[in-house]
N, C-alpha and C positions, 0 to 999 in steps of 0.2 A: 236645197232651195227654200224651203220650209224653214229651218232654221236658220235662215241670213235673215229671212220677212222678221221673224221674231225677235233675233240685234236690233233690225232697225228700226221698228215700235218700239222697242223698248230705250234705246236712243232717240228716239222720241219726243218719249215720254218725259225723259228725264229734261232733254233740253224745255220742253215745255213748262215743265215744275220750276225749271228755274227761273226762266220768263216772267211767270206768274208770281212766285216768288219776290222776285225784282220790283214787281207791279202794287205788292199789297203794302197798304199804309202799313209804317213799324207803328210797334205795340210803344205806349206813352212810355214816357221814363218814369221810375221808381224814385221817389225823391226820400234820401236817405239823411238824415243827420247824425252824425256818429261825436259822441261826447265824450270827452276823458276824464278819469276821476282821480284823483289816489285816495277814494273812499275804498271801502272793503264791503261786501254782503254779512252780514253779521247773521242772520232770520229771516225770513219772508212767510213766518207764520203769524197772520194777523194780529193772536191771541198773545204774543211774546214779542214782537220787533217792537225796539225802543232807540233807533239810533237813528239819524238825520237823513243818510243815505238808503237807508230800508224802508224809511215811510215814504222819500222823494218815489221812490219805484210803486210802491204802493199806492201813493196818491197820482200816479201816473194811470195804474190798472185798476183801482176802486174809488171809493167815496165815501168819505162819513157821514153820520148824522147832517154835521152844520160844517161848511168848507169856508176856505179863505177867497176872500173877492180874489178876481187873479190880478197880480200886481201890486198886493194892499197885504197890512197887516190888519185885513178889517176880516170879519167872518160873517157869513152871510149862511143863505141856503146850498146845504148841499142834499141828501138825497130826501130829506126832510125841508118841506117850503115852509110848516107854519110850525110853531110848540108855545106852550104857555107851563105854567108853572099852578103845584096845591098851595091851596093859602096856608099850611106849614110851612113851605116851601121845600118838602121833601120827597116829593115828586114830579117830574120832569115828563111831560107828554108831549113824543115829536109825531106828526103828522106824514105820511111821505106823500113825494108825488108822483103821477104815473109817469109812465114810459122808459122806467130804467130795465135794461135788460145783460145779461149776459150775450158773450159772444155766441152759446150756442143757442140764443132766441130765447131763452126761458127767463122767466118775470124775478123779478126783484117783489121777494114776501120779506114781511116783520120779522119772521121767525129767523132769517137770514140774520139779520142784526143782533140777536136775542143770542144767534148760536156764536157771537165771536165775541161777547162780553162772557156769556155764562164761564167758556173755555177759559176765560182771562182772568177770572174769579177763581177758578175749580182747579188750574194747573199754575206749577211756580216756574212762570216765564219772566223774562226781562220787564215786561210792565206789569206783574203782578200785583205788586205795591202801593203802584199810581192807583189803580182799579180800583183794588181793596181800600184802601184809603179816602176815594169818593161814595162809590157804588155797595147797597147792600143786595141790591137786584131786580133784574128786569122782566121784562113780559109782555106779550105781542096778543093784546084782548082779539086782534083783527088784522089781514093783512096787510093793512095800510096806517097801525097805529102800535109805536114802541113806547111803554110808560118805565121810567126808568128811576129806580127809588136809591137813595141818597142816608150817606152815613149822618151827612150834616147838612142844613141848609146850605147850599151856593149860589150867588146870585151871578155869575159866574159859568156857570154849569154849561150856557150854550156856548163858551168857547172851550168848555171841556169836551165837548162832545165833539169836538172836529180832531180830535185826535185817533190813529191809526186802529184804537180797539174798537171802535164803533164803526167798522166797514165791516160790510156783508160777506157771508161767507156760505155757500150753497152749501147744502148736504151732502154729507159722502165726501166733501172733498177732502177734510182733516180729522182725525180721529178724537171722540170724545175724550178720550181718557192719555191723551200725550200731543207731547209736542212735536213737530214737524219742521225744524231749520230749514231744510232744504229741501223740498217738495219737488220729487221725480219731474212733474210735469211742470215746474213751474208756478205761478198765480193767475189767478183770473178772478175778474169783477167785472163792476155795470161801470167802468170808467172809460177812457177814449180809446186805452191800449189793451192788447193781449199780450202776455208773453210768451214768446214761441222757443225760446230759447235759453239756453243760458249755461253759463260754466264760471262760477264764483273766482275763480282766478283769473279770468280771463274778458270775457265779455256777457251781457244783456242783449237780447234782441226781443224787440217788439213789432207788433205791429199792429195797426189800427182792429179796433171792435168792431167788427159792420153793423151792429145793435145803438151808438154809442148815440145816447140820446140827443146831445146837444150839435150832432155833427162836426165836420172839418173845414176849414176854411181851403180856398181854392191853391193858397201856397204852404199850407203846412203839410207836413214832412208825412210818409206812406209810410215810412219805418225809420226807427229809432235804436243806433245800438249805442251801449254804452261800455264801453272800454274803459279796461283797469289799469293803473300806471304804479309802479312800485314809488315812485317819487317825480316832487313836485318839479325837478330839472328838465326829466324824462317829457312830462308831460306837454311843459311849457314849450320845448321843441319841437315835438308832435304837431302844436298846433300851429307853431311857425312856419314848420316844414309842407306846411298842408295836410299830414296824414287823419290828422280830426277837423269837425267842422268849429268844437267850442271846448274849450278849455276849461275847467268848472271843478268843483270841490276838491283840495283845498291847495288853492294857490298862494304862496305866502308871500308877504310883503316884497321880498329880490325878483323876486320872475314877476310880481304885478307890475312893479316899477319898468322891466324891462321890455317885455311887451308890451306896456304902453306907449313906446318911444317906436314899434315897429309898423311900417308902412303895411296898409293892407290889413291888420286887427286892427278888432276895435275892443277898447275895456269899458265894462258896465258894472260900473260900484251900486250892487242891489240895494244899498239904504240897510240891510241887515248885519248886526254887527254879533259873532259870537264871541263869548265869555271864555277865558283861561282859566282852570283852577287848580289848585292844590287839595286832593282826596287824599284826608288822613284818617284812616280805617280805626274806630276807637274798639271797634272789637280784638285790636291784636294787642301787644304792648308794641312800641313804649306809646303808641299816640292812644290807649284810652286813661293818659296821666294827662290831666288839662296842662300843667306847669308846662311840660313839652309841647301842645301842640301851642300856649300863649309864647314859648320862646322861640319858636320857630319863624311865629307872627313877628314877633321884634326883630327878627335878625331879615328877614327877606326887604330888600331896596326894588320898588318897582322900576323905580327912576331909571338906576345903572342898568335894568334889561330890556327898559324901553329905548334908552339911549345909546347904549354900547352894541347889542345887539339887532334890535328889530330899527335904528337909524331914525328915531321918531315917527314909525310910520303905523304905531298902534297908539294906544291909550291907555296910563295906569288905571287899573280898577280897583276899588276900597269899600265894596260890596257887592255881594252878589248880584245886586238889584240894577241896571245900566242906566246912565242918566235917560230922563225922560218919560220914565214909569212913575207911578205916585210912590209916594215915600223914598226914593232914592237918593243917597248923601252919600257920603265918606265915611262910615261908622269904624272903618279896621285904622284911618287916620287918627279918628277924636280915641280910639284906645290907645293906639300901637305905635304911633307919630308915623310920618310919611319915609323917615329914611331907620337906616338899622342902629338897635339898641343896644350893642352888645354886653352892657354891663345889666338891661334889664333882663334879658335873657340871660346870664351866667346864673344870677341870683334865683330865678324862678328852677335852674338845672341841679344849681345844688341843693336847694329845698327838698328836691326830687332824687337827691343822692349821688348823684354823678360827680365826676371829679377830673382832673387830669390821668391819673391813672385806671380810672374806671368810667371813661365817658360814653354817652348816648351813642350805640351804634343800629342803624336802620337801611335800608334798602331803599332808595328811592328809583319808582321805573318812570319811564315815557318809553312812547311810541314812536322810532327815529323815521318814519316816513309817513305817517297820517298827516299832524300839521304842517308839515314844510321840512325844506332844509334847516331852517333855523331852529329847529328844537333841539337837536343834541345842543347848538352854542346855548341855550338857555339855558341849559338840565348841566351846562360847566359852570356859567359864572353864579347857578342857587346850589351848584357843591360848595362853591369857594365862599360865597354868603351864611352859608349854615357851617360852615369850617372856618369862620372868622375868630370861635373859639376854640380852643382847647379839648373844649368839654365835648366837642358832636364830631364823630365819624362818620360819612355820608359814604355808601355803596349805589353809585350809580348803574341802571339794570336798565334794558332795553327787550323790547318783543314786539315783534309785528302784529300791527291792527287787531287781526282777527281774532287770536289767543287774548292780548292784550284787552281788548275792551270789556271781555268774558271776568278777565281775570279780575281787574281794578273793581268791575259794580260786584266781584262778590268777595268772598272771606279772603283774597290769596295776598295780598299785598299789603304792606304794612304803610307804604305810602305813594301816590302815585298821582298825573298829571290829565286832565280831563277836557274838555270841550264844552260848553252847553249854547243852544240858542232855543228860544223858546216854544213849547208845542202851542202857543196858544197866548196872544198878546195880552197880560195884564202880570202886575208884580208877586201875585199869587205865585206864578208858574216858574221865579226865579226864586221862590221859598220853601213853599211843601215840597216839591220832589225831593231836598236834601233836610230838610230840620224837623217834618213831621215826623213822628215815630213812625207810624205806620208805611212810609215809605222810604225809609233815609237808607234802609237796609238792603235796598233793590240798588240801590244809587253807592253801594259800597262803605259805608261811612257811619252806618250803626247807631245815630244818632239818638237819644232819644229822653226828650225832657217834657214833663207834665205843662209845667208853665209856658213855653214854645207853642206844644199841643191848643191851650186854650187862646193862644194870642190869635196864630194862624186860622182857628178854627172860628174866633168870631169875626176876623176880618173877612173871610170867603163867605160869612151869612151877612158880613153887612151891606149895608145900598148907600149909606149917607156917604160919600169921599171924603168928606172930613176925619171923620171918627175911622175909617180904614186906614186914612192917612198913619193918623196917631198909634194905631194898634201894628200897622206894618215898622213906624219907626221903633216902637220896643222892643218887635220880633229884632229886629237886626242890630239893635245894640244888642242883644241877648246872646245873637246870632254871633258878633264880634269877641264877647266875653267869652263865652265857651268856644271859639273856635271850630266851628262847626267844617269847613272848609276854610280854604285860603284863596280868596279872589286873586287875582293876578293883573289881567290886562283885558281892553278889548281889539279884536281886528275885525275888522270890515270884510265881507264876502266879494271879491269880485269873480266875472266870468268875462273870458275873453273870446271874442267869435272873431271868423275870418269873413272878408266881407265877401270874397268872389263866391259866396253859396248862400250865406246867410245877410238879410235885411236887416233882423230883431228878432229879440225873445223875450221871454215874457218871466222876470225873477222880480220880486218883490221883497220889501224888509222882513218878513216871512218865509224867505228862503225856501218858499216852492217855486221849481223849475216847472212851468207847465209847456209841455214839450207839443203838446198839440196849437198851443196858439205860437209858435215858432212861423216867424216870415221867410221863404228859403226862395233863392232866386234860381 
């Protein structure tokens, strides 16, 4: 008798939990945006990450010195409200403000900032170059004051400083004395995300800072993953088929076209456009013989790859520099003419000794799923373009993202196919990373010329626009003579989002994704 009472309390029981159960408000939903990429993780070590998609995650979970308005290619305050400048102009005093915190409640100090430049000075990472190149060294007099001391005057400098090396870095979390690619636990900063997650082949997950000083708005997103897509076909389906909410770095010209025609996405042209180039590494042969890398220039037709391949849906380019920055023209036109030379290029091959029976043979690689589908057709008709002669044997080479990006910014390649958009708006940022000495070598390309040096270095200390003007167009005739790279074309960034989740996002000519001001319905 005693154990039947006990069944039936505890039958009960149970009916009752479920009851009750029934009765209690559900827990709110989790609002997720899950984003596709065919970028690749390259680093996530503050001191070394130098690539597009490492700082986007980056500037997702920290904050530099001076950030980008969001939306704007403008830069403003970021963990730093005020700075002013020594009347040398060789030292840079940022100010911070309160209330930044890590996820786990602990304060944002100077010496945070102090300890992810020092690292980037002291170790030879991916932005070593850039660092060393501006910066001779910094110093935190106080927690709330970073003075930061300068190779050469820049006037300039507060949009160098919203770059990836100048975000804080707690103690203990990276070691002084190396680098750290991929960090056990992920990153963390005073920025709106955490990373809780992650698996470089696979996906990102974040999820909000409960510290994050600026707070969330009432519709953006609780968690953020981002998904990796081997290519741009893949991805572009994903987000047709619903499996992502935003389609996003790097979609190329065929799937933007064709997703814009589908009901239900929307496409949003950020106003940012990156750069295509040609990295002819002059530390290897045959590209440290100028004759070669000038005949190279003669024989590439922008025209026939904007036309035949990309269907007009980019832009030739004829200097590094993209219209709209000061001093920007057509400098590789007024040398090189706009279509192919092939008889100006034979003559500069045989100078150089090459012949039909002994001609120029070299490796050229890309990366057949970073830009798009359409980079192997590119990387066929600049075999057939540089094999217009006789005299050049072209080995077309292919490697995926990850290896590949390692390998071109160092010794391994003798020539090879690259990306750029800018860390940082002004025509500086499309000249020193490749033609300074002091960092051309980080950028693969080994460049290095006294005269260059003095041009670049007094246009980043001048203030008058005029006189920068003039000093930026000599760099870039000089820059066209010696063939320092080979501009190509430019394409436009878009992002395509699906609307049944997403309102709006928030991407700028600056090509930060700021994933907290995301409108999600």
């Amino acid at each position: 008798m005693k154990r039947k009472k006990l069944i039936f309390l505890a039958s009960f029981l149970i009916v009752a939990a479920v009851i009750l159960a029934g009765c209690a408000p559900a827990e709110e939903e989790i609002k997720t945006m899950i984003i596709g990429v065919t970028d690749e993780i390259s680093s996530l070590d503050f001191s070394d990450a130098y690539s597009t998609h490492d700082w986007e995650l980056m500037r997702n979970v920290n904050v530099p010195l001076t950030d980008f308005v969001p939306g704007k290619a403008e830069v403003g305050a970021g963990i730093a409200e005020t700075w002013e400048v020594s009347a040398d102009g060789l030292s840079w005093t940022f100010h911070l403000s309160d209330g930044w915190k890590y996820p786990d409640g602990s304060e944002l100090v100077a010496a945070d900032v102090v300890r992810t430049v020092e690292r980037a000075l002291a170790l030879d990472g991916d932005i070593h170059g850039v660092v060393e190149g501006y910066i001779t060294g910094i110093e935190a007099p106080d927690d709330k004051t970073v003075v930061v001391h300068l190779v050469n005057p820049r006037g300039d400098f507060p949009q160098i400083a919203s770059m990836a090396f100048t975000m804080p870095t707690q103690e203990g979390v990276f070691p002084a004395e190396e680098l750290v690619f991929f960090p056990e636990e992920g990153i963390v900063g005073v920025g709106p995300w955490q990373m809780v997650e992650y698996d470089p082949a696979e996906q990102v997950v974040l999820e909000r800072n409960p510290n994050y000083k600026k707070g969330f708005g009432a519709d953006a997103p609780d968690r953020v993953i981002v998904k990796y897509y081997e290519d741009a076909t893949s991805m572009a389906l994903a987000v047709e088929n619903g499996d992502i909410d935003v389609s996003w770095r790097i979609l190329g010209p065929p799937e933007v076209q064709r997703l814009s025609k589908v009901e239900g996405l929307t496409a949003v042209n950020t106003g940012g456009g990156g750069i295509r180039y040609l990295v002819l590494n002059e530390a290897r042969e045959p590209m440290n013989d100028k004759n070669v890398r000038q005949a190279l220039a003669y024989l590439l037709d922008r025209d026939e790859i904007v036309d035949r391949v990309m269907q007009g849906t980019v832009n030739p380019l004829y200097s590094m520099v993209p219209p709209g920055f000061l001093a920007s023209g057509e400098y590789f036109v007024d040398r090189f003419g706009a279509g192919a030379n092939v008889s100006a290029a034979e003559d500069l091959l045989r100078a150089s000794g090459y012949s039909e029976d002994s001609p120029l043979v070299f490796d050229l690689w890309y990366p057949p799923e970073h830009y798009g589908t359409h980079a192997a057709q590119i990387f066929q008709v600049l075999e057939q373009q540089f094999e217009a002669t006789s005299l050049i044997q072209v080995n077309l080479q292919s490697q995926e993202w990850g290896t590949y990006v390692k390998a071109c910014t160092a010794d391994e390649y003798q020539a090879c196919y690259l990306g750029w958009f800018f860390d940082y708006p002004d025509t500086s940022n499309y000249l020193d990373v490749f033609a300074e000495s002091a960092q051309s070598d980080d950028m693969g390309i080994f460049y290095a010329s006294e005269t260059m040096d003095d041009l670049l270095h007094a246009a980043g200390a001048e203030s008058d626009p005029a006189v920068r003007a003039q000093l930026y167009t000599d760099a870039q005739e000089l820059y066209a003579e010696d063939v320092v790279t080979i501009p190509m074309h430019m394409e436009a960034e878009y992002a395509i989002f699906r609307n049944e989740t997403i309102s709006s996002i928030t991407i700028g000519p600056a090509l930060v994704f700021d994933y907290e001001l995301t409108v999600m319905k």
